[in-house]
N, C-alpha and C positions, 0 to 999 in steps of 0.2 A: 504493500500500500504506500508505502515511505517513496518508491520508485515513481510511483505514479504522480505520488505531491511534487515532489522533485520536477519529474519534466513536464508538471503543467506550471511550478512557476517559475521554469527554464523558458517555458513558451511564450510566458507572461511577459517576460522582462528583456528577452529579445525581438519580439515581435506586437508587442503593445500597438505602436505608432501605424502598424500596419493592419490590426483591430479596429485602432478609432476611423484610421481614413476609411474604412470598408465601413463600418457602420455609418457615416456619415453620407457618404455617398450613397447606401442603398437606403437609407430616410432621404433622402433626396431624390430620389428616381420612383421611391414608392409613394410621395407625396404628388409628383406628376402622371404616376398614374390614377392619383384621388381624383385628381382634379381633370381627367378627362382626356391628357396631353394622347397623342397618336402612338400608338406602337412601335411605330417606323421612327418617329421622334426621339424617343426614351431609348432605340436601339441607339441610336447616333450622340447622342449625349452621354451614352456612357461608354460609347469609344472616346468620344472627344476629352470626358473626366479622364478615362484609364491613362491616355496617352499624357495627359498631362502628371498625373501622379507619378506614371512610372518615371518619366523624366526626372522630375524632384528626387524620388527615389533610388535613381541608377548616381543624381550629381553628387547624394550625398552618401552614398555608399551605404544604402539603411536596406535589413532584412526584408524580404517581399514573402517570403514563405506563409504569411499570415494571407496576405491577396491570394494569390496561387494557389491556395487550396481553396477556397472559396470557386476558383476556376475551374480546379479537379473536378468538383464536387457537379458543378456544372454539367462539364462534358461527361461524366459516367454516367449522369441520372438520360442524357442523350443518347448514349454508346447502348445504353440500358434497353432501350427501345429496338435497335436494328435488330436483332433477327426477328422478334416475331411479327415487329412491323415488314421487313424483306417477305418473310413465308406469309401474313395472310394477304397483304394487300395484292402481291403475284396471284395468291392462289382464287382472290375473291374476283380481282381484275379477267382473268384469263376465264376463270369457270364461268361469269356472265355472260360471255361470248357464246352464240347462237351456236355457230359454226369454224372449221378448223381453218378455214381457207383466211376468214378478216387477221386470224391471230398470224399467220403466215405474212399478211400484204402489211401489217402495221408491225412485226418483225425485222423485215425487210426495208420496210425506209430506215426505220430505228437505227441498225448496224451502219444504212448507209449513210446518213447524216454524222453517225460518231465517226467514222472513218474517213468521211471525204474531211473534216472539219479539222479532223487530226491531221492530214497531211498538208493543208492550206498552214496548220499551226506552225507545222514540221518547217516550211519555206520559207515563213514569217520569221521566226528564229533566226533561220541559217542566216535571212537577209541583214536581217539585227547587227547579227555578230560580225558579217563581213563587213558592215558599216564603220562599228566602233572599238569593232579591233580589240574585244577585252583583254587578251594576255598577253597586248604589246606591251614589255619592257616589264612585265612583273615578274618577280625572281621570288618564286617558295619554295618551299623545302618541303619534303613531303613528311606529315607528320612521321614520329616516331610507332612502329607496332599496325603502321594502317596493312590493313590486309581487304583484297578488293572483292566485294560481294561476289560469292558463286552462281553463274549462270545455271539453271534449273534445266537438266536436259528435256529435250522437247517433251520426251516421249511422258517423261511426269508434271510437265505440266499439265498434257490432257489427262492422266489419270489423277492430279490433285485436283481439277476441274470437274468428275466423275463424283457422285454422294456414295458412299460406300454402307455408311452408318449416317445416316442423318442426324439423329439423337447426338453423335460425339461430333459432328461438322457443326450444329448447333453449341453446343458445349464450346467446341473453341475458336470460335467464332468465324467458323468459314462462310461466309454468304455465297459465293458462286454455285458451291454443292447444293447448298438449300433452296438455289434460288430454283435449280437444274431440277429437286426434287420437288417442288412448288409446283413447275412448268409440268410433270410428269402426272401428279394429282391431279391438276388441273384439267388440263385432258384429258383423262380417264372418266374425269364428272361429267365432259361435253358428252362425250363418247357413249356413257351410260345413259347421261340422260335422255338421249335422242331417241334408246328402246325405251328406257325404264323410267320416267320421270318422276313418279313419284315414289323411289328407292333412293333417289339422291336428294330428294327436297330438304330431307333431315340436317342433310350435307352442309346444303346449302343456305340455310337459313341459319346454320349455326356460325356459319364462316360468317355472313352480313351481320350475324350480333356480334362477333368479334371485331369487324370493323370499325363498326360505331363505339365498341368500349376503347379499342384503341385508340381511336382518334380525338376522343376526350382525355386520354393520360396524353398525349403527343398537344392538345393546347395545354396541359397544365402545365408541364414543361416547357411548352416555349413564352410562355408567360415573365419563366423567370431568366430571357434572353438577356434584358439589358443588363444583368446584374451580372449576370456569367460573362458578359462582351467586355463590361469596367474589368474584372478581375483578371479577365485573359488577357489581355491588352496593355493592361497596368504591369504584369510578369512579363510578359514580352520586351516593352519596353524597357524597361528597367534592365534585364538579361543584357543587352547589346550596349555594348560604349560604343563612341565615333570611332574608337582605334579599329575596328571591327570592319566599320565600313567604310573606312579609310584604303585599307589594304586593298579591298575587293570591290571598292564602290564602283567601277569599272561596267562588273561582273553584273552589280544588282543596277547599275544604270539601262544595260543592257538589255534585259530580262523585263524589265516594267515595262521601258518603251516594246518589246514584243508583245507582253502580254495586253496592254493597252489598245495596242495596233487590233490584236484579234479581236479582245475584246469590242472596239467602237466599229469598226470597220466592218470585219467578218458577220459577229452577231448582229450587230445593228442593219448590215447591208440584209441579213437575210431575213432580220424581222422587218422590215423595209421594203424588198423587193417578192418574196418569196407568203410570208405568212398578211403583208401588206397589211400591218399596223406600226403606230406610232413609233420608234425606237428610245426615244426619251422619255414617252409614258411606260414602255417594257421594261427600262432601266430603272426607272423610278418605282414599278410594282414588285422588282426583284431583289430592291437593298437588303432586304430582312434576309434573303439568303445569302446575301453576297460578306454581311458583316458578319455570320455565323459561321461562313465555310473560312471567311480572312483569319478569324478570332481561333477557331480551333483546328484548323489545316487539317480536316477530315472531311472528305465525301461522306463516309458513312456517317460521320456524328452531323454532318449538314441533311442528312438525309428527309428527317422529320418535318425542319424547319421547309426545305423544296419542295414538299408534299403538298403541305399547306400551303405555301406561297403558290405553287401550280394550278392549285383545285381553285382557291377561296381571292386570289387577287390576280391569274393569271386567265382564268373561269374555261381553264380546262374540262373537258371529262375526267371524273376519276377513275375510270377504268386504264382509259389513255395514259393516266397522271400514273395511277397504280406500276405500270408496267413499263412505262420510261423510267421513270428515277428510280426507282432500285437498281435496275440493267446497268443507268449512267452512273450511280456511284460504284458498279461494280468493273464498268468498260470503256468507260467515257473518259480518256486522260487527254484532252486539247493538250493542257498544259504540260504538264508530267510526262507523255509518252508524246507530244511532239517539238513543244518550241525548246523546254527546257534540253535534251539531250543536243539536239541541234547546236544550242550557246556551248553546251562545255565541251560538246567537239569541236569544234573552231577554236575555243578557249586554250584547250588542251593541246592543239596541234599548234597554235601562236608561241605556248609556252615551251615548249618542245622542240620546235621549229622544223616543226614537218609538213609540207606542202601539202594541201587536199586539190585534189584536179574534176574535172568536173562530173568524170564518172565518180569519183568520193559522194559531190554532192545528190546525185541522184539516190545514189546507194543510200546516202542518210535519208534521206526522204521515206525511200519505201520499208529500209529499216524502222521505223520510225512508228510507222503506220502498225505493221505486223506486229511489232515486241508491243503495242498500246496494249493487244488486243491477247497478245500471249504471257502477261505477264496478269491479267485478273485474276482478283485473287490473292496474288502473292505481295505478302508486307515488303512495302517499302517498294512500289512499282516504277515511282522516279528514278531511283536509283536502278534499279534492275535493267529498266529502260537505258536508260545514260549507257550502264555497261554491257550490253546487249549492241547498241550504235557504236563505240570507242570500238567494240572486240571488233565487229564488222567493218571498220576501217584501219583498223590495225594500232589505233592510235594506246599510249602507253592508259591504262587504266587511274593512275597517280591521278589524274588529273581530277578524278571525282573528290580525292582524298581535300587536293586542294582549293576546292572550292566549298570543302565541308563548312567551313564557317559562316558563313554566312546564308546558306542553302535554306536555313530556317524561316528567314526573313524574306526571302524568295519563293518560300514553300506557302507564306500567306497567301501571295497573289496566284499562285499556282492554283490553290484550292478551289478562291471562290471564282477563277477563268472556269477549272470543272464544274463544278456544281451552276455557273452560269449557261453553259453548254448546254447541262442535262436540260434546263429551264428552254433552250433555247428548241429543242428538238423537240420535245414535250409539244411546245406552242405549234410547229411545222407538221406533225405529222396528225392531232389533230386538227389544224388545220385544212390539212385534205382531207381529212374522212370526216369533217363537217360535224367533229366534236366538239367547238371550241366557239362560247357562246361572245361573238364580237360587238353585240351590243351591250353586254353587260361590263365587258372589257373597257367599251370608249366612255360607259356612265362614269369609269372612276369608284366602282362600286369595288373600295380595297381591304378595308377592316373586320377581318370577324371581330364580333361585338368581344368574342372572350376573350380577344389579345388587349382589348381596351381596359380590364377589369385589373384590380389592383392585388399585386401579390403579398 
C-alpha cells in the first residue's frame, strides 16, 4: 500500500502543473459545449489550446505525462470500438444488399479509386522531392543498432490476409481477416436468404440492433473529441524541439507541400469534377475527421469519427459508408503507401548519391501502388511500404533509419491525407449508384444534435 502512496504523490509532484492545465482546459471546452458552441468549433479550439500548451511546455522543459494520458485514455476508448464496429457495420452493410452483383460493381470502383488515387499520390511525391531536393547537403549518421524492417514474403502476406480463427484475428487485433470473414457471413445471409428468408430474418434483425447500439457508444465517444484533440496535440507538441526540425525541416517541408498538393488538388478536383459538389463545403464537413486522424495518426482509431462524418455530414448511404471506411482504413494508404515512400527515395538516393533514371521513377510508381495494397494489415505499412520501394530500387534501406525522427510529425499529415481519401471515395462511389443525398449535402445540414451535447 506504502508503494502505491508513494507513486501517487511521485505523480502529484511531478506532474501537478500538467493536472491543472488539463482540468482547466477541459472546464473550458465543457462550458462551450453548455452553451451551444459547434462540435467542429470545440474540435478546433482544443487543437489550437493543445498547441499552444504544448509549446509553453516543450520551452520550459515541464512533464507532459499528466496531458498524455488523458490522450491515451482517448485513443483506447477509440481503438476500443474497431473491431466490432469493422465486423458488424461490413457484415450489416453487405447483408442489406438484394443481390451479389451491386456488392461486386460498388467493390470495384472502391479498389479503383484507392489505387488510381494512390499512384497520382505516388507522382505527386516523387515530383515534391525532385523539386526541393531534401537530402541535398545533409550529412547523418545512421542511428546506432537500426536494423531495417523485414519484408513479409508475398506468399504470407496473402495467408496473414486469410481468417484462420476469427475469435484470435479479433483478439489481436487483425481487421483485414475479420473484415474477409464479415464479407464471407455476409454473403452467405444474401445467399440464404434468396431461398430461405425467413431463417435469416433472426440474423438479420439482430445485426441492425447491433448497429444502432453501436452507433450510440461511437457518439458517446466522439463526444469527448475535443478533449482527446487538446491532450494529443499538447504531447505532440511539447515531444519535438526546433533542433528536430531543424535537421530534417527539408524532409517535413517537403512532405506537407505533397500532401497538400493531393490533398486540395487531387480531392478537391474530384469532388469538383467527378462527385460535382462544393470542394470547400466537402472540406469544411470533413475537419472532424481530419483533426482526429492528425491528433492520433491512426486510420483505424479515425475510423469511428469517418463513419459518422460520412453518414451524418457527408449524407452518405450507410451501407455505402459501412463498406468504404473500414476497407479505407484497412487499404487506402494515398499517403503512406504512395507520396511518403516516393520523398525518402529521392531523399535517400540524394543522401547516398545515387542516380535514379527514369525507368527508377516508373518502377517507384507502380511499386508504390502494389506494396499500398500488399502491405494491409501489416503494422507499420508506411514503413513496410518505404522498404518494399528502396529494396525495389536498390537504394541503401539507412535511409528510412534517417529520417526516423521526424516521420512522427509527418505521420500527422499522413493520417488525416488517408482517412481524407476514405471520405473522398465514400462521396464518389455513392455518388454513382445515386446513394448520396445532395440536397441534404448543399442545406449545410452538418451537426448531429449529440455531438452538440455537453460531456
Amino acid at each position: 500500500m506504502s508503494n502505491i502512496d508513494n507513486n501517487l504523490l511521485a505523480a502529484i509532484e511531478t506532474n501537478w502543473y500538467g493536472f491543472v492545465v488539463s482540468i482547466f482546459v477541459f472546464g473550458l471546452l465543457f462550458l462551450l459545449a453548455r452553451k451551444r458552441i459547434g462540435f467542429g468549433t470545440r474540435v478546433i479550439a482544443g487543437l489550437a489550446v493543445g498547441l499552444i500548451a504544448g509549446i509553453f511546455f516543450q520551452h520550459f522543459n515541464l512533464e507532459t505525462k499528466a496531458i498524455t494520458t488523458f490522450g491515451s485514455i482517448y485513443v483506447s476508448l477509440i481503438r476500443m470500438l474497431v473491431i466490432p464496429l469493422v465486423f458488424i457495420l461490413v457484415l450489416n452493410s453487405i447483408s442489406s444488399l438484394t443481390n451479389l452483383e451491386y456488392l461486386r460493381k460498388i467493390g470495384i470502383k472502391t479498389f479503383a479509386w484507392f489505387l488510381g488515387t494512390t499512384g497520382i499520390a505516388s507522382i505527386i511525391g516523387l515530383a515534391a522531392a525532385l523539386l526541393f531536393n531534401p537530402g541535398t547537403g545533409i550529412q547523418q549518421a545512421v542511428p546506432e543498432g537500426f536494423e531495417a524492417r523485414e519484408i513479409p514474403a508475398f506468399s504470407q502476406v496473402i495467408l496473414d490476409l486469410v481468417p484462420s480463427n476469427p475469435v484470435n484475428e479479433a483478439a489481436t487485433g487483425k481487421v483485414v481477416p475479420l473484415l474477409i470473414f464479415a464479407i464471407f457471413l455476409a454473403v452467405a445471409i444474401i445467399k440464404v436468404g434468396t431461398k430461405k428468408p425467413e431463417a435469416v430474418k433472426p440474423v438479420r434483425d439482430l445485426i441492425e440492433s447491433l448497429t444502432t447500439v453501436l452507433h450510440q457508444v461511437v457518439k458517446f465517444i466522439i463526444r469527448l473529441t475535443p478533449y482527446g484533440v487538446f491532450a494529443l496535440i499538447a504531447g505532440i507538441t511539447a515531444r519535438y524541439g526546433w533542433e528536430t526540425l531543424q535537421e530534417l525541416g527539408s524532409v517535413i517541408i517537403t512532405s506537407y507541400v505533397a500532401l497538400i498538393i493531393h490533398f486540395v488538388l487531387i480531392f478537391g478536383g474530384l469532388v469538383l469534377l467527378v462527385a460535382k459538389v462544393n470542394p470547400l463545403r466537402f472540406f469544411r464537413k470533413i475537419y472532424p475527421t481530419l483533426t482526429v486522424a492528425f491528433t492520433t495518426r491512426s486510420s483505424y482509431a479515425t475510423l469511428p469519427v469517418n463513419l459518422e462524418v460520412i453518414t451524418k455530414r457527408l449524407h452518405v448511404s450507410p451501407r455505402i459508408a459501412s463498406f468504404v471506411a473500414p476497407l479505407g482504413a484497412s487499404v487506402n494508404f494515398n499517403a503512406c503507401g504512395g507520396i511518403w515512400p516516393a520523398i525518402v527515395a529521392v531523399f535517400t538516393a540524394q543522401v547516398f548519391g545515387i542516380q535514379l533514371t527514369g525507368t527508377d521513377y516508373v518502377t517507384l510508381v507502380l511499386v508504390s501502388i502494389i506494396s499500398s495494397v500488399g502491405v494491409a494489415g501489416v503494422p507499420g505499412p508506411a514503413v513496410i511500404s518505404t522498404t518494399v520501394v528502396l529494396t525495389a530500387l536498390g537504394l541503401p534501406l539507412e535511409g528510412i533509419a534517417i529520417v526516423a525522427g521526424v516521420e512522427a510529425l509527418i505521420d500527422m499529415g499522413r493520417t488525416a491525407v488517408n482517412a481524407a481519401g476514405t471520405a473522398v471515395t465514400a462521396l464518389l462511389v455513392a455518388s454513382s449508384e445515386g446513394e448520396f443525398d445532395r440536397e441534404a449535402f448543399n442545406r449545410g445540414e452538418d451537426e448531429d444534435e449529440i455531438l452538440l451535447n455537453a460531456v
